[in-house]
N, C-alpha and C positions, 0 to 999 in steps of 0.2 A: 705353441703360443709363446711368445718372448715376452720378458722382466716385463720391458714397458707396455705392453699390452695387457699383461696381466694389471698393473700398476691404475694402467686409463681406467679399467675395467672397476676396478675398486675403488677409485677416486670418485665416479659420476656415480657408484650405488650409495656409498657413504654422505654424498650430495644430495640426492635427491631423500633420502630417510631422513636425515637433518631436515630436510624443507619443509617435510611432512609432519616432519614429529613438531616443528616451531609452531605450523596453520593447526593449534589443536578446536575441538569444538567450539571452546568457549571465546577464542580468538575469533573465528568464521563469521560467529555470531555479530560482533563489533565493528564486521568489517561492513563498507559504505557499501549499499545495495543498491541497484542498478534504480534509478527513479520509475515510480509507475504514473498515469497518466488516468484522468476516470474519464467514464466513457463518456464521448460528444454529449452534452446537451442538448445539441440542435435540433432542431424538428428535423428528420429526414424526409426527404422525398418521396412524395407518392403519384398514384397514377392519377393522368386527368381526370374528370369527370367525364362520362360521353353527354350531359345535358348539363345546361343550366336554369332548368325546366323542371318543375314538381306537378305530379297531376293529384287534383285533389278524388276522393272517394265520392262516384255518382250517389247524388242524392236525387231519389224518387218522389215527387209530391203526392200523399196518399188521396189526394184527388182528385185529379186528371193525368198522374202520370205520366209528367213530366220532369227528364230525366235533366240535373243541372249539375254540369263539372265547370271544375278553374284548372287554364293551366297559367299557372305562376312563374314568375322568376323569384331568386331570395336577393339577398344586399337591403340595404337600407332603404332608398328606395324600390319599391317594384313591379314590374306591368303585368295584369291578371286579363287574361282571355277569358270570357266564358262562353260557356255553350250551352245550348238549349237542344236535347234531342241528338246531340252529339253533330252539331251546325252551330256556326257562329249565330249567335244570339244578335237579335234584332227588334226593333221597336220602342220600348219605352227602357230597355237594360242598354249598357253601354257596353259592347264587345270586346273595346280595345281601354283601357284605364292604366293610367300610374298612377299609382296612389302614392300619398305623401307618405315619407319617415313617420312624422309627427300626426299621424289618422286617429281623432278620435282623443290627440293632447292635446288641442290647443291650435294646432294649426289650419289658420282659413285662408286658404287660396285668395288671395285679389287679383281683381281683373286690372291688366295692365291694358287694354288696350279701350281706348276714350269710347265712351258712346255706350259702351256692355258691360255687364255684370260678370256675364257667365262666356267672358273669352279671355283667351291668354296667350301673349305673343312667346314664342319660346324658341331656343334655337339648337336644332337637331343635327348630329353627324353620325356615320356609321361605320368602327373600325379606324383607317387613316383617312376618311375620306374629307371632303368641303363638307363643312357647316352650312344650315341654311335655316334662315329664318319661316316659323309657321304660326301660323296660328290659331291653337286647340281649344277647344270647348272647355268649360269647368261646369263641373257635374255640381247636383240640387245642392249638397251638404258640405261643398266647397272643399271638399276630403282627394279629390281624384281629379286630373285632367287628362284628355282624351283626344286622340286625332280623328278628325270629320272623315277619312277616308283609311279605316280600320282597314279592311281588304287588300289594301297598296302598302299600309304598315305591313300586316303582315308579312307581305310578299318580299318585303325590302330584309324582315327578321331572319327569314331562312337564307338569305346570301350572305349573311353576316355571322361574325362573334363578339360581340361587344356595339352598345350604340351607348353615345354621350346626349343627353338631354337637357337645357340650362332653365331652370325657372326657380321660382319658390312660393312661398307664402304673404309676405307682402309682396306688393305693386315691384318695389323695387330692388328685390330679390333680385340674385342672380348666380345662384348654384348652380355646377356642373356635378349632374348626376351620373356617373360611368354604371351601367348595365349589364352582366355578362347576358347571351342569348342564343348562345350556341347549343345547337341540335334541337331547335323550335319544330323543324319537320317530324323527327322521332315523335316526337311529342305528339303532335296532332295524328300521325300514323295509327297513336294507342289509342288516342279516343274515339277515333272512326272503327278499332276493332274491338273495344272495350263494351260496344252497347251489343245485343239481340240484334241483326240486320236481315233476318230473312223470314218470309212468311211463312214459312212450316212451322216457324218454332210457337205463333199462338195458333196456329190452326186454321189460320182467318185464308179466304178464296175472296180476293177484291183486287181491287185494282190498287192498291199500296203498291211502289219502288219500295224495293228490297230495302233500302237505309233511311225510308221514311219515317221513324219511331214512332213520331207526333201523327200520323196517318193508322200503325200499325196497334197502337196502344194509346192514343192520344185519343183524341174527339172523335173520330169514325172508330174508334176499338174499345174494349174492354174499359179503359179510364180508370183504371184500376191499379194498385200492386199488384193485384194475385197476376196480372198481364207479363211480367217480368219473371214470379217463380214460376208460372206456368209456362213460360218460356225457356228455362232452362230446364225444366224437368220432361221437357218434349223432345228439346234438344237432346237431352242424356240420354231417351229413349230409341231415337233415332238413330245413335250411332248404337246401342248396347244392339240394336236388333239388324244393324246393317254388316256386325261384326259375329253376329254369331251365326255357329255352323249348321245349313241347311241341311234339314231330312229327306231324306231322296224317297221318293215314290214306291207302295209295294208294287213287285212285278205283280203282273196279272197272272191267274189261277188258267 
């Protein structure tokens, strides 16, 4: 190895131990630290919903045994389906209802349309689609209004996710109400599989359809609750004994 090599060699270790020896602990400490950052605030993203649809807990009347659920949307305002027997309800109940925000504060629906009490002109869209003027029923307690042709509502809910609805509480209201309303068919899926639908499970030999509840437990049945726990406890029976393993025959002697 030659002078000057030896020379470089002791120049850069004599450099670099001065460097070292200068950055002591307490120096390190003083020096400016890389900035930190706290974590987002922001709400993060989560998954959709698959519904915007709540089904309420069937309630059984202890006598006649009739079985009545809601399916709901949530938001401010909200449209409630009910059922009777797990069928859209008919006759003196309203099937298809929005009920106001204010249900039950203070707010009374007026009828905007001259001549009636209990009518309400309002103008409905679905998703991006044309608006178009209707005009709906307003229910006894002036709490809820309703379209005359529930059935075609509904039909219209399942091709959509979102409908805007414009009315209010005075005459000359005029709120737009946005709805979410997507996966209304899930929805009604659960409650046609949510009831008892078939006649082994009370025992009964008649002429009840399988999904007739109101036939099967209703006024030709039991009329009863015990018609529902004795329906599932038939049920349980049925499958524990359709699952367990047969005893084969002794051979003969």
């Amino acid at each position: 190895m030659t002078n000057t090599s030896t020379a470089y060699y002791v120049f850069t270790f004599a450099f670099v131990f001065t460097l070292a020896a200068c950055v002591s602990p307490e120096t390190q400490s003083t020096l400016p630290q890389p900035e930190t950052k706290p974590a987002s605030t922001f709400p993060q993203p989560t998954a959709p919903s698959t519904s915007d649809w709540t089904i309420s807990v069937p309630d059984v009347n202890k006598m006649d045994g009739v079985t009545t659920q809601f399916v709901s949307t949530g938001g401010f305002a909200h449209i409630r389906l009910e059922f009777k027997n797990n069928k859209l309800c008919a006759g003196s109940c309203i099937p298809v209802a929005l009920i106001t925000p204010q249900a039950g504060h203070g707010c009374f629906i007026e009828s905007n349309v001259e001549g009636s009490m209990y009518s309400r002109r309002v103008r409905v869209k679905f998703d991006d689609g044309k608006p178009r003027t209707e005009v709906w029923g307003i229910s006894d307690d002036h709490e809820a209004i309703f379209p005359h042709n529930p059935e075609g509502f509904i039909q219209e809910m399942k091709k959509h996710n979102s409908v805007f609805i414009e009315f209010g509480c005075d005459a000359s209201d005029s709120y737009v109400m946005e709805i979410g309303i997507h996966g209304l068919q899930s929805a009604l899926d659960s409650i046609l599989t949510s009831i008892p639908t078939t006649q082994h499970r009370i025992g009964k030999t008649s002429t009840c359809a399988a999904n007739d509840i109101e036939c099967l437990c209703g006024p030709s049945g039991p009329k009863t609750s015990e018609c529902w726990a004795n329906a599932v406890a038939r049920e349980d029976s049925i499958k524990t004994n359709a699952t367990a393993p047969q005893e084969l025959p002794e051979p003969p002697i």
